[in-house]
C-alpha positions as CSV (number, residue, x, y, z in Angstrom):
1,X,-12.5,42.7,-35.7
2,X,-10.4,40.7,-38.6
3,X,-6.8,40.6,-37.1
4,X,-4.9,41.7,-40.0
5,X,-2.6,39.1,-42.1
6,X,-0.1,38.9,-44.5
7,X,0.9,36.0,-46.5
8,X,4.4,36.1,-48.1
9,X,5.1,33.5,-51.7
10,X,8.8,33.6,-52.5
11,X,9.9,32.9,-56.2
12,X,12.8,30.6,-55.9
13,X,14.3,31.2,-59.1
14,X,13.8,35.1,-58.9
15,X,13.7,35.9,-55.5
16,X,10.6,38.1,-56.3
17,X,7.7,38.1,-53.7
18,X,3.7,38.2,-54.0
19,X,2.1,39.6,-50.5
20,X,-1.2,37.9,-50.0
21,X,-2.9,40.6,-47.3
22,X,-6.3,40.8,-45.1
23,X,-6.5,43.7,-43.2
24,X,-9.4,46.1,-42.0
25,X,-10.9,48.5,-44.9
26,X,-10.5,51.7,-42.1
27,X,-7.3,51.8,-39.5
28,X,-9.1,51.6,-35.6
29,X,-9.5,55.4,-34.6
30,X,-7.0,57.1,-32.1
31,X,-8.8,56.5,-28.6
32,X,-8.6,59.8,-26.2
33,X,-6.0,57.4,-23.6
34,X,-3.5,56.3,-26.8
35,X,-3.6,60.4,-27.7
36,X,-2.5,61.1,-24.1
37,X,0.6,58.8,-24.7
38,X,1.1,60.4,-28.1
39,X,1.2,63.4,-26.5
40,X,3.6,62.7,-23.2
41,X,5.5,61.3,-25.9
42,X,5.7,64.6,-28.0
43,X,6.5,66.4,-24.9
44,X,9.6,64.6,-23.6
45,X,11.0,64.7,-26.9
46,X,10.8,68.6,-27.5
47,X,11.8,69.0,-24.3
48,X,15.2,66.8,-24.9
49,X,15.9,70.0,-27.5
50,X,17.0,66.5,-29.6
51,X,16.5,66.2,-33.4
52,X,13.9,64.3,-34.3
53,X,13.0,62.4,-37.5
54,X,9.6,60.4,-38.0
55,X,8.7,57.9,-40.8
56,X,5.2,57.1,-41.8
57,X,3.6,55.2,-44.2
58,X,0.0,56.2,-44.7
59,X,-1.2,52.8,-43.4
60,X,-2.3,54.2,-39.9
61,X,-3.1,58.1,-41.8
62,X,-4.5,59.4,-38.2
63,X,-2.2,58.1,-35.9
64,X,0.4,59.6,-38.8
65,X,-0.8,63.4,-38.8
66,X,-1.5,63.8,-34.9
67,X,2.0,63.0,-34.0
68,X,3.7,64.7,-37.0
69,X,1.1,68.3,-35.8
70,X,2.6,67.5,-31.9
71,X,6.3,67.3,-33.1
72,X,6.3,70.7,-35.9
73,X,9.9,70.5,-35.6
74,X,10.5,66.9,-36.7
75,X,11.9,65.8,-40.4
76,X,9.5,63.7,-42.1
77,X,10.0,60.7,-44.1
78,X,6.9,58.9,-46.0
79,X,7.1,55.5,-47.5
80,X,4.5,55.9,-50.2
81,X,4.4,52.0,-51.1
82,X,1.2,52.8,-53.0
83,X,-1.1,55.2,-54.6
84,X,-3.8,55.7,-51.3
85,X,-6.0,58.7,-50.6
86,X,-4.6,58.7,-47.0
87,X,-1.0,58.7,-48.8
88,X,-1.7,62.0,-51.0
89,X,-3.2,63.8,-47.9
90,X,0.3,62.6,-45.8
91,X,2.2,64.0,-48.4
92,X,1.5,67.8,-47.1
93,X,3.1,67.5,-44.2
94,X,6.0,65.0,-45.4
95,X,9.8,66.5,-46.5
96,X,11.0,63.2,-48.0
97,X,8.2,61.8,-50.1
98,X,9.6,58.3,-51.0
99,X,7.2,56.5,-53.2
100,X,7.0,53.4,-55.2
101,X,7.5,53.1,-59.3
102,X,3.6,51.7,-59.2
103,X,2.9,54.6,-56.8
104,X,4.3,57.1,-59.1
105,X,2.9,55.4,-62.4
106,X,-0.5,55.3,-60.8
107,X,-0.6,58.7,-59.8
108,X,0.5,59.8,-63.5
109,X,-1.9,57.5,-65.1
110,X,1.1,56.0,-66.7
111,X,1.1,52.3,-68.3
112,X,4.9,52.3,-66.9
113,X,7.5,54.1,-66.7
114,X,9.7,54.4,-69.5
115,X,11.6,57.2,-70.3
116,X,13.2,59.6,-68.2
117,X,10.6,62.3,-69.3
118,X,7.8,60.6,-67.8
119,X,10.3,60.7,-64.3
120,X,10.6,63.7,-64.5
121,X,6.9,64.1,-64.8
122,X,5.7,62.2,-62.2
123,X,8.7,63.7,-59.7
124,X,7.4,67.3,-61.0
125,X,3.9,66.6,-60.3
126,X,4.8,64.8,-56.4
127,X,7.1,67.5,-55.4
128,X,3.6,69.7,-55.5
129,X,1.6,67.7,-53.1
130,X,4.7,67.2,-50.9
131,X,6.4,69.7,-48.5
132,X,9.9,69.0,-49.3
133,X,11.2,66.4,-52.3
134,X,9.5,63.5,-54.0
135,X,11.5,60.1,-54.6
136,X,10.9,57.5,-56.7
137,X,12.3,54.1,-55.9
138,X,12.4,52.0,-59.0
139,X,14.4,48.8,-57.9
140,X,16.9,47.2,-59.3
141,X,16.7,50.4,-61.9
142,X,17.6,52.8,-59.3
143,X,16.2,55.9,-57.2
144,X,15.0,59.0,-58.9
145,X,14.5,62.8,-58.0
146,X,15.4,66.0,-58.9
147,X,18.2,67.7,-58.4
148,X,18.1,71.9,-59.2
149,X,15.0,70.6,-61.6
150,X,17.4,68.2,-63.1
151,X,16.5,64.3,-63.2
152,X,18.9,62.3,-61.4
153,X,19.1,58.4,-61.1
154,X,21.2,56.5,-58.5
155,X,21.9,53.7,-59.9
156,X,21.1,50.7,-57.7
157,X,23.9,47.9,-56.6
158,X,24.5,44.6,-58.0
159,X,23.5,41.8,-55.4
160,X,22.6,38.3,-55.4
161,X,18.6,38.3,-55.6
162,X,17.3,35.4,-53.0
163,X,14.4,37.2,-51.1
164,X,12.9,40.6,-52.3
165,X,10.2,40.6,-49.0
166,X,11.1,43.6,-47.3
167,X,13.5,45.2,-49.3
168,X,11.8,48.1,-49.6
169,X,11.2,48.3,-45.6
170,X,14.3,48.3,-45.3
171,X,15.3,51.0,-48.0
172,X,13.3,53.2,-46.4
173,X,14.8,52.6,-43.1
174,X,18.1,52.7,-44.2
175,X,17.2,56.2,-45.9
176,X,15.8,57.8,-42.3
177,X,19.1,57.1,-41.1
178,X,20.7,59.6,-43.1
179,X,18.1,62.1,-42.7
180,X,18.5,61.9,-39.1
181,X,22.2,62.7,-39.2
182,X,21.7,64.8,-41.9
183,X,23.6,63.5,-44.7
184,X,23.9,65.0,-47.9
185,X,20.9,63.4,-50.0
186,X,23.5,61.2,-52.7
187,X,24.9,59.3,-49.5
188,X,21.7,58.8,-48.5
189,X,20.2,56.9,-51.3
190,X,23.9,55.6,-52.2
191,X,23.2,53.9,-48.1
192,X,19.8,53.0,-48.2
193,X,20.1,50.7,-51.7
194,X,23.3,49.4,-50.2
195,X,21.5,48.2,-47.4
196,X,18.7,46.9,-49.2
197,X,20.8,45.0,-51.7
198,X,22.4,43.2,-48.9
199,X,19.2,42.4,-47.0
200,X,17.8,40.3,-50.4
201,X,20.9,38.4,-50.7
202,X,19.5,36.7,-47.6
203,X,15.8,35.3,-47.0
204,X,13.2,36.2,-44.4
205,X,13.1,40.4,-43.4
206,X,14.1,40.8,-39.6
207,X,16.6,38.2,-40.0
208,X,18.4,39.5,-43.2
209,X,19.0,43.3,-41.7
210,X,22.5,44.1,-42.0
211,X,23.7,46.0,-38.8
212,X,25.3,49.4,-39.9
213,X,28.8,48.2,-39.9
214,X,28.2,45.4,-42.7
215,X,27.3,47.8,-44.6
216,X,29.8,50.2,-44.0
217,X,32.7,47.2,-44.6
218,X,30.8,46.2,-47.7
219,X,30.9,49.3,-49.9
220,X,34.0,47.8,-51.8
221,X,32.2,44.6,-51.9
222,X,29.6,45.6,-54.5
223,X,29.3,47.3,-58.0
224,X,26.8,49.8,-59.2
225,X,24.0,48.5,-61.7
226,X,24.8,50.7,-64.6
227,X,22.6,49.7,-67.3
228,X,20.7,51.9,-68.9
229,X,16.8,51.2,-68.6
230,X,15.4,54.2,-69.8
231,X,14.7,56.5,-73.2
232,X,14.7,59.6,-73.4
């Protein structure tokens, strides 16, 4: 079995990352003990009456659908880093459907994109193979979705760019939070950027997680990115 690897290159000047992977071309298969974990698991958690909020990535697609099937109740967020068959069958049973500006692009057929028509598009077109609302996370340029079929794009903060490598991890993270504690949907992405713009002003990923106060005490400590990438 190759033990799956990932190589991280940091660009000193830019802080931008390129991930060097090995990993196995299918995900091991559930075995019947690990499904009667999965499934103790389910049941102390419905029987706690707590909410519950899962996030899946489409890496592990089976292990993913079982435990999203045993908890019907849950929320469900989807990091949909990018464009996989196991992510577009995930997306049925997802009610967040965060995805990449390559996942989105890739989907579309797009070259990029560019204007705000080709967005809203690509967030018209995901909202269909999702159960709840598309995102599309698009950097430093923002986070898009729709809004009562209206585009809208939080605008991103301002930071100090020294490590990129797991920014969107974190994001996505961040963004579960508030969908736990049900927050409305602009303080969630207004969080979830704040807490990955602060995690790239520092190098490494586990290391460069700010705890939930930091971020809290550093909302005066940042502006919004306001410039305006797109066209019409």
């Amino acid at each position: 079995m190759i033990t799956p690897l990932a190589s991280v290159l940091v660009n000193r000047l830019s802080g931008s990352r390129t991930i060097i992977t090995r990993k196995m071309q299918t995900p091991p298969s559930l075995t019947y003990d690990q499904k009667l974990k999965i499934d103790d698991l389910a049941a102390r958690l419905i029987e706690s009456e707590e909410p519950v909020t899962l996030l899946v990535d489409g890496h592990e697609a089976e292990l993913s659908e079982y435990i999203i099937k045993k908890l019907p109740a849950a929320k469900v967020v989807m990091d949909g880093g990018s464009l996989r068959a196991s992510n577009i069958k995930l997306a049925a049973w997802t009610d967040y459907f965060v995805v990449s500006e390559h996942f989105a692009r890739d989907y579309m057929g797009y070259r990029g994109l560019e204007t705000e028509a080709e967005i809203k598009a690509a967030l018209i077109e995901l909202n269909k193979i999702c159960r709840g609302d598309a995102f599309i996370t698009l950097g430093e340029k923002g986070c898009a979705f729709l809004k009562s079929g209206m585009l809208q794009i939080v605008p991103a903060w301002l930071c100090n760019v020294v490590d990129t490598t797991g920014a969107g991890d974190v994001f996505h993270g961040a963004f579960t939070y508030g969908v736990h504690y049900s927050w409305h949907i602009d303080n969630i992405i207004l969080f979830a950027s704040l807490t990955a713009a602060i995690s790239i002003e520092k190098k490494g990923v586990r290391e460069s997680m700010p705890d939930l106060a930091i971020v809290h005490n550093s909302l005066n400590n940042y502006e919004r990115n306001l410039t305006q990438y797109f066209g019409e």
